[in-house]
Backbone as JSON, one array per atom type, in Angstrom:
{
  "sequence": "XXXXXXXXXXXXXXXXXXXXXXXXXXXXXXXXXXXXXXXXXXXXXXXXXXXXXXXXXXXXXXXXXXXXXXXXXXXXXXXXXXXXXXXXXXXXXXXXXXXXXXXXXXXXXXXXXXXXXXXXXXXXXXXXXXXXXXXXXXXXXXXXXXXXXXXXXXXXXXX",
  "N": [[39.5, 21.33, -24.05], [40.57, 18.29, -23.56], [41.58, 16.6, -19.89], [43.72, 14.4, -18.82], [43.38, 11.82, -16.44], [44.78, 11.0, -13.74], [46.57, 8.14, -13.63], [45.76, 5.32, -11.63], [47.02, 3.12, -9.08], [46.2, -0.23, -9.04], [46.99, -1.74, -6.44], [47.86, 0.65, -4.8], [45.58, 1.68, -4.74], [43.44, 0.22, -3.46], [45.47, -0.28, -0.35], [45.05, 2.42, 0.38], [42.12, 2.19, 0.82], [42.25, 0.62, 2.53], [43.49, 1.51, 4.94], [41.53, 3.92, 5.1], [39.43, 2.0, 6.35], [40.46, 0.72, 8.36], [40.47, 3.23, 10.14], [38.27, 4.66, 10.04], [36.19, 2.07, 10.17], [35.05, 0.09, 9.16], [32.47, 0.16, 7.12], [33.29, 2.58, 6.02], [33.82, 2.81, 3.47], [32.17, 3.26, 0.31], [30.65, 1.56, -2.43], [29.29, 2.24, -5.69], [26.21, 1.63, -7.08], [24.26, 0.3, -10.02], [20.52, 0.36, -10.23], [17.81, -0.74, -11.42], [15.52, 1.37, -12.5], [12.69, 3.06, -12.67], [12.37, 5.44, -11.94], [14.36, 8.41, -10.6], [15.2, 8.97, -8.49], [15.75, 6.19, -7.62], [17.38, 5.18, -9.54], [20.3, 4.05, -8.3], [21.96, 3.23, -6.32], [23.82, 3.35, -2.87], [26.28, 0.85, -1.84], [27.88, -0.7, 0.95], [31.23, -1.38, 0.98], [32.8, -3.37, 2.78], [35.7, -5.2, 3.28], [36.01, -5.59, 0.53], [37.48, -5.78, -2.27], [37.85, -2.65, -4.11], [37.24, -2.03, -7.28], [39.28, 0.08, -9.47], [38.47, 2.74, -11.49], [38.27, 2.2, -14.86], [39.65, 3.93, -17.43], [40.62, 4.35, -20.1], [41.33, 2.06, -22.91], [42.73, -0.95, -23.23], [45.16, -0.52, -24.42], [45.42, 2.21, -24.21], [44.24, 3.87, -25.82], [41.37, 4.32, -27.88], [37.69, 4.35, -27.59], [37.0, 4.93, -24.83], [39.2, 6.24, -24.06], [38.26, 8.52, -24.15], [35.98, 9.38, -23.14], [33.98, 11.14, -21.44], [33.4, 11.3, -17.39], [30.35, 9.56, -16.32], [27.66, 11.08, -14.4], [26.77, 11.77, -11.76], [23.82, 11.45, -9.58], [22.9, 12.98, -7.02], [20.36, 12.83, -4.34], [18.46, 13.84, -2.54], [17.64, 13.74, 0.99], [14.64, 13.77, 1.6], [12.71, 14.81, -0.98], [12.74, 18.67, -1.47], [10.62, 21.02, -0.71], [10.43, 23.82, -3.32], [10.61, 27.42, -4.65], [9.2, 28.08, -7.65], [10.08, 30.59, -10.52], [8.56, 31.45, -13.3], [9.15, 32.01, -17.04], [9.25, 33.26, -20.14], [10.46, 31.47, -21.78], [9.92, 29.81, -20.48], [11.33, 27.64, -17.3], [12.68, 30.01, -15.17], [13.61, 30.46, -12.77], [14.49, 29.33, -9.45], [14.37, 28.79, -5.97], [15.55, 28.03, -3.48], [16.81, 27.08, 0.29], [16.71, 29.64, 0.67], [17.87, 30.86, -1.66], [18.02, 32.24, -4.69], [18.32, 30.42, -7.28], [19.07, 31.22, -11.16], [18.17, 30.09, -13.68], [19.67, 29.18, -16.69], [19.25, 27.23, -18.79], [17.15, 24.23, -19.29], [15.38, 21.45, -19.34], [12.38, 19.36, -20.01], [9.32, 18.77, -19.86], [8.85, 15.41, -18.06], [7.07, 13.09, -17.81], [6.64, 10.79, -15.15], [5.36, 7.89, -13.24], [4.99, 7.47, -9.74], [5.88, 5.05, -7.26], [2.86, 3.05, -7.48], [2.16, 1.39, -6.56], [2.87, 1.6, -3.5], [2.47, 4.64, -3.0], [0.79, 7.22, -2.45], [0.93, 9.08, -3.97], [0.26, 10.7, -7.07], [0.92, 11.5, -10.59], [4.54, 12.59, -11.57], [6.16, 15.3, -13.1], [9.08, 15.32, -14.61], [12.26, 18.14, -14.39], [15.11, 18.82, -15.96], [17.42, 21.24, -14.78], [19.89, 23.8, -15.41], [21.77, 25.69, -14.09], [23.07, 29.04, -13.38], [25.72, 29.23, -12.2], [26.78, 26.25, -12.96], [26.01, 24.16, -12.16], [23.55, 20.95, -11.8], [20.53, 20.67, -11.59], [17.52, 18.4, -10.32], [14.37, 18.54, -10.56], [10.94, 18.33, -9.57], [7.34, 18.53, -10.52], [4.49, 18.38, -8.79], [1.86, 16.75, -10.31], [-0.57, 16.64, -9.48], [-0.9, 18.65, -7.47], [0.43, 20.42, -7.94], [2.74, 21.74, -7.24], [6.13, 22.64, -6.62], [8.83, 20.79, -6.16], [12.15, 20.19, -5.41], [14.35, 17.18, -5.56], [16.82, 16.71, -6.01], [20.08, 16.94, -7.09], [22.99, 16.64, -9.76], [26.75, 15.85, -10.2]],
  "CA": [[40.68, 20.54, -23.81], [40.13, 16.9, -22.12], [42.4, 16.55, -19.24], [43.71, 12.88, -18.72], [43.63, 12.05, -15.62], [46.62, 10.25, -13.01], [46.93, 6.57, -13.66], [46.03, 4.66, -10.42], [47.54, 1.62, -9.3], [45.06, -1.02, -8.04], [47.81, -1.81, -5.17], [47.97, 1.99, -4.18], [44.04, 2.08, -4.34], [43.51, -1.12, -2.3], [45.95, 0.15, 0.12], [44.33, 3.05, 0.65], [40.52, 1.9, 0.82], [42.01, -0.38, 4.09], [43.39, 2.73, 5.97], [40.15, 4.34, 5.68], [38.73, 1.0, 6.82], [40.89, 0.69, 9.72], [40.24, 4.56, 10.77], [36.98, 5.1, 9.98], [35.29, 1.56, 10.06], [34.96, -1.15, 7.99], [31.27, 0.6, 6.37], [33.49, 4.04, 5.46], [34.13, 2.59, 2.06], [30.92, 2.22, -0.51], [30.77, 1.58, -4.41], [28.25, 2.72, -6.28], [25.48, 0.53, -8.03], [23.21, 1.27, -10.67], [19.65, -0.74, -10.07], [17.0, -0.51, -12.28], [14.29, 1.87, -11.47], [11.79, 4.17, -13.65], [12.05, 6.97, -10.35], [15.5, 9.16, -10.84], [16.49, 8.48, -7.25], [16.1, 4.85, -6.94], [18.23, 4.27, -10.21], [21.53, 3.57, -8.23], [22.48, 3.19, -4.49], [25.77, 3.17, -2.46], [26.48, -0.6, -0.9], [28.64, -0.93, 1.67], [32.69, -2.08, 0.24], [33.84, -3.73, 3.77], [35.91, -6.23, 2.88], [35.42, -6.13, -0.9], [38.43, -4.88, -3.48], [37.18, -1.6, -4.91], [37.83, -1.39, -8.56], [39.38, 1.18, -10.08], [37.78, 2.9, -12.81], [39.45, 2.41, -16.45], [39.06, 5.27, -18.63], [41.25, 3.91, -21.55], [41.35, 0.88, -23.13], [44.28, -1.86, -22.65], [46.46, -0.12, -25.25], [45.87, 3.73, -23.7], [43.69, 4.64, -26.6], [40.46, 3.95, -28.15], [36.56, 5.35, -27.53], [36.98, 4.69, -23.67], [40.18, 6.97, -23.21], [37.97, 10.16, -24.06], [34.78, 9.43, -22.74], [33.72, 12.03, -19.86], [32.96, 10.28, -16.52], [29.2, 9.48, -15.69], [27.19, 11.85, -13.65], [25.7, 10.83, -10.45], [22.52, 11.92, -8.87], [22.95, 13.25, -5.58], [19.43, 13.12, -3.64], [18.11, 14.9, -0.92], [16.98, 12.24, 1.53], [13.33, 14.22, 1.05], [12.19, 16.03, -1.88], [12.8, 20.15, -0.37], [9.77, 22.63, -1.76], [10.85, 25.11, -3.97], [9.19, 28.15, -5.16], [9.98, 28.44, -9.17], [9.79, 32.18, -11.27], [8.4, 30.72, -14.97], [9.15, 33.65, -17.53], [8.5, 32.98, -21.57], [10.78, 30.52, -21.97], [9.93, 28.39, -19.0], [11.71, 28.16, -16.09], [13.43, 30.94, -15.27], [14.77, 30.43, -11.56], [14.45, 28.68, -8.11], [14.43, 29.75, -4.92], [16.03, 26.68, -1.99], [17.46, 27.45, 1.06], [16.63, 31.22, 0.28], [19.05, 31.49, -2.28], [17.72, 32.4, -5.87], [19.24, 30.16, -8.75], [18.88, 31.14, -12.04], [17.68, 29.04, -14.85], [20.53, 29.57, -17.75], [18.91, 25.95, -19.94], [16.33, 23.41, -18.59], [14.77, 20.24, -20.22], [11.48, 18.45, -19.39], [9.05, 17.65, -18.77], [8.83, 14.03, -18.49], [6.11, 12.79, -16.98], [6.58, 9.73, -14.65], [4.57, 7.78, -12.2], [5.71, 7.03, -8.67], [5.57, 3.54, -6.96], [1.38, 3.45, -6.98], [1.42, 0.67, -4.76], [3.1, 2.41, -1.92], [2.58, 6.19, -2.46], [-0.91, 7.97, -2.84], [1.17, 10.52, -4.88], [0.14, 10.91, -8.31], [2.39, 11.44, -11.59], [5.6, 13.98, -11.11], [6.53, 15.85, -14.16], [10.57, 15.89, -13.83], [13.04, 18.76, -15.15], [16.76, 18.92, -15.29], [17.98, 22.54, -15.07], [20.93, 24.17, -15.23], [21.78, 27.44, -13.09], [24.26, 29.96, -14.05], [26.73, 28.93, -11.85], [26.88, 25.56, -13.75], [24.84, 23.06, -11.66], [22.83, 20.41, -12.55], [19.6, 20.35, -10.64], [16.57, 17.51, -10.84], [13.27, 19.32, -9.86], [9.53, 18.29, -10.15], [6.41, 19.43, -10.12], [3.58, 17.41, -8.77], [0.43, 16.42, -11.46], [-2.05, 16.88, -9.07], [-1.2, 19.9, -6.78], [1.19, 21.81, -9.14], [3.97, 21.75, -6.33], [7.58, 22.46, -7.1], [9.99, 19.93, -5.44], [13.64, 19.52, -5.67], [15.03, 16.08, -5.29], [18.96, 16.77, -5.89], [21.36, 17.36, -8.02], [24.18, 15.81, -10.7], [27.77, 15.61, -9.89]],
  "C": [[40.34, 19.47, -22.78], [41.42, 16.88, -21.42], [42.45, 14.95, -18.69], [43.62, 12.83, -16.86], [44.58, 11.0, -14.82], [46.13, 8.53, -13.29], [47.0, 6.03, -11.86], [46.24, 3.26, -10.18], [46.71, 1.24, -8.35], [45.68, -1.57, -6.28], [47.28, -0.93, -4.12], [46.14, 1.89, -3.61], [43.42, 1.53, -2.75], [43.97, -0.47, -0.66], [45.43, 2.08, 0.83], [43.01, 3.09, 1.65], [41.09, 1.2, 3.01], [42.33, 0.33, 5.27], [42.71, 3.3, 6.31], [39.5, 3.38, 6.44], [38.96, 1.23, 8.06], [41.16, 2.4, 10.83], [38.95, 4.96, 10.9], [36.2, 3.54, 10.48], [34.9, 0.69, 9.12], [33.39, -0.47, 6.44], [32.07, 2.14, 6.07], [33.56, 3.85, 4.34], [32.87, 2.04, 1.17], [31.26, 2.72, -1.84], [29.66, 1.98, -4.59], [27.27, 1.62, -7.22], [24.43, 0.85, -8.24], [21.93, -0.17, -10.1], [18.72, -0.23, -11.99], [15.51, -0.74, -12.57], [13.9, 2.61, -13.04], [12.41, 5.64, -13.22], [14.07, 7.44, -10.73], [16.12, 8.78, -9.7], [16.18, 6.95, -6.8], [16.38, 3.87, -8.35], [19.74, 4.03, -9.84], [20.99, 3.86, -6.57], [23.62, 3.13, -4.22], [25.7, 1.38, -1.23], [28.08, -0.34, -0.18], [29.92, -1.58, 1.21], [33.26, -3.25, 1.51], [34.26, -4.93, 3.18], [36.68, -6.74, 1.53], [37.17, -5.08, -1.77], [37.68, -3.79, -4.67], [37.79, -1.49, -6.29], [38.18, -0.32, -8.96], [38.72, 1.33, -11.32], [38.92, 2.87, -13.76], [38.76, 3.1, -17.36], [39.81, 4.78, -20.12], [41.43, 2.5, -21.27], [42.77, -0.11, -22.98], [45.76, -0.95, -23.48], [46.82, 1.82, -24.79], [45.19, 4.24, -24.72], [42.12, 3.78, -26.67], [39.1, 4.77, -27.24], [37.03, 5.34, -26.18], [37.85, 6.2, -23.65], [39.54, 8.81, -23.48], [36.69, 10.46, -23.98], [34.52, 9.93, -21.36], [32.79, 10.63, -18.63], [31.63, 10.71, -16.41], [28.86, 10.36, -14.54], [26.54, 11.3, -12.79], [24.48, 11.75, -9.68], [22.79, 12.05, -7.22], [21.46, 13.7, -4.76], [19.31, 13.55, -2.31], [17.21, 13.84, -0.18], [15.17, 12.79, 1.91], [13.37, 15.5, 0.29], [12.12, 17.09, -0.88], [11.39, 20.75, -1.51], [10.63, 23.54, -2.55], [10.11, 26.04, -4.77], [9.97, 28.85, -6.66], [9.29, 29.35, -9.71], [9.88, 30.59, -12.89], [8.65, 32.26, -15.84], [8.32, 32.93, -18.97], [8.86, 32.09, -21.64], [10.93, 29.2, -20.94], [10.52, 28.28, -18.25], [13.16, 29.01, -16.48], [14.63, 30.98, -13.98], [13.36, 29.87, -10.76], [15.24, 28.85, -6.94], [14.34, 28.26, -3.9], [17.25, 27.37, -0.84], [17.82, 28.97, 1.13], [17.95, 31.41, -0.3], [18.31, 30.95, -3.76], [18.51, 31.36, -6.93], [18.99, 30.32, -9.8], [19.01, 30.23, -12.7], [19.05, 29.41, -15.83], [19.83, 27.91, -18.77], [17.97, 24.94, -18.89], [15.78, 22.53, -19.77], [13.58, 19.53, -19.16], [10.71, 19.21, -20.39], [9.15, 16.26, -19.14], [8.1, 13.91, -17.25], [6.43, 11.39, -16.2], [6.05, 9.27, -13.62], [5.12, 7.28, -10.99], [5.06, 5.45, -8.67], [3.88, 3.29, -6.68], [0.93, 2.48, -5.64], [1.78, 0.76, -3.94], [3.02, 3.72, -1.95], [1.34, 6.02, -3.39], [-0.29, 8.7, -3.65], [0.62, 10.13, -6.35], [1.65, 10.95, -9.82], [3.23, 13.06, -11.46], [5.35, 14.29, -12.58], [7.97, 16.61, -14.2], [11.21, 16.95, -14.85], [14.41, 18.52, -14.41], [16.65, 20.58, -15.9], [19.47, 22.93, -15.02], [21.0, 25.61, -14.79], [23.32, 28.19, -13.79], [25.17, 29.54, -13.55], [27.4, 27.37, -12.29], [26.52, 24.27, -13.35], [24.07, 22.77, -12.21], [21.63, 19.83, -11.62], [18.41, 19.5, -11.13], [15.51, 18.24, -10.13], [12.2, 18.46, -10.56], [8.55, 18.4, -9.92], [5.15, 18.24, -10.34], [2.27, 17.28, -8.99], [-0.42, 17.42, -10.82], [-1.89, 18.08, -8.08], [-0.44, 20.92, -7.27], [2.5, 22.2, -8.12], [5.37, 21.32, -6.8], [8.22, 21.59, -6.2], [11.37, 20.11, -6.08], [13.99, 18.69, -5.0], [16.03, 15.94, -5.74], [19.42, 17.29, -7.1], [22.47, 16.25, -8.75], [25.37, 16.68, -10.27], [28.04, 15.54, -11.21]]
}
């Protein structure tokens, strides 16, 4: 069952965004913007709004219908401002679980690898080999394991 969700008025929004401004700080308010990267965490960033009229998102089209009004919202990559170690159980069917912040997550579905190369002309690292997993509890984690020393990383998670 898709659940619509509340109709916001660009007024209300607006109005909003400038109370946080004027409580928090003109930099409490950032949009989101995709760039366009190879690397998982440097395909979007958050820019600073001060100032700026935050759009609301439109999920349906001008008339309230059409593909838009039942298209699930975009997932965002939430990075860890450095890749954490993690020490991953492989079983038959490949990963099985991961172990961050000493707390086990089971594997329940995973996809990879995909091999990709970092920035060569600023990092000595070699090529990652990224997975997305999914844990039982229904998280969506980005992990990868690096070419040349076989080292698990996790660099974040989907929203």
């Amino acid at each position: 069952m898709l659940r619509r969700l509340p109709r916001v008025l660009p007024a209300a929004l607006a109005a909003a965004f400038d109370r946080i401004r004027g409580s928090e700080g003109n930099d409490a308010v950032a949009v989101p913007e995709l760039r366009d990267a190879h690397l998982p965490a440097d395909a979007g960033n958050w820019r600073p709004a001060a100032g700026e009229e935050v759009p609301a998102r439109r999920l349906s089209g001008p008339t309230g219908t059409g593909p838009q009004a039942t298209a699930e919202p975009r997932t965002a990559l939430r990075v860890l401002a450095a890749p954490a170690p993690v020490h991953v159980r492989l079983g038959r069917n490949g990963l099985a679980a991961f172990r961050h912040d000493d707390c086990w997550h089971d594997v329940t579905a995973w996809c990879g690898p995909e091999r990709l190369a970092p920035r060569w002309w600023v990092e000595a690292d070699g090529a990652r080999d990224y997975y997305a997993a999914r844990t039982a509890d229904g998280a969506l984690w980005l992990l990868y394991r690096a070419a040349a020393t076989g080292e698990w990383h996790l660099e974040g998670w989907l929203d």
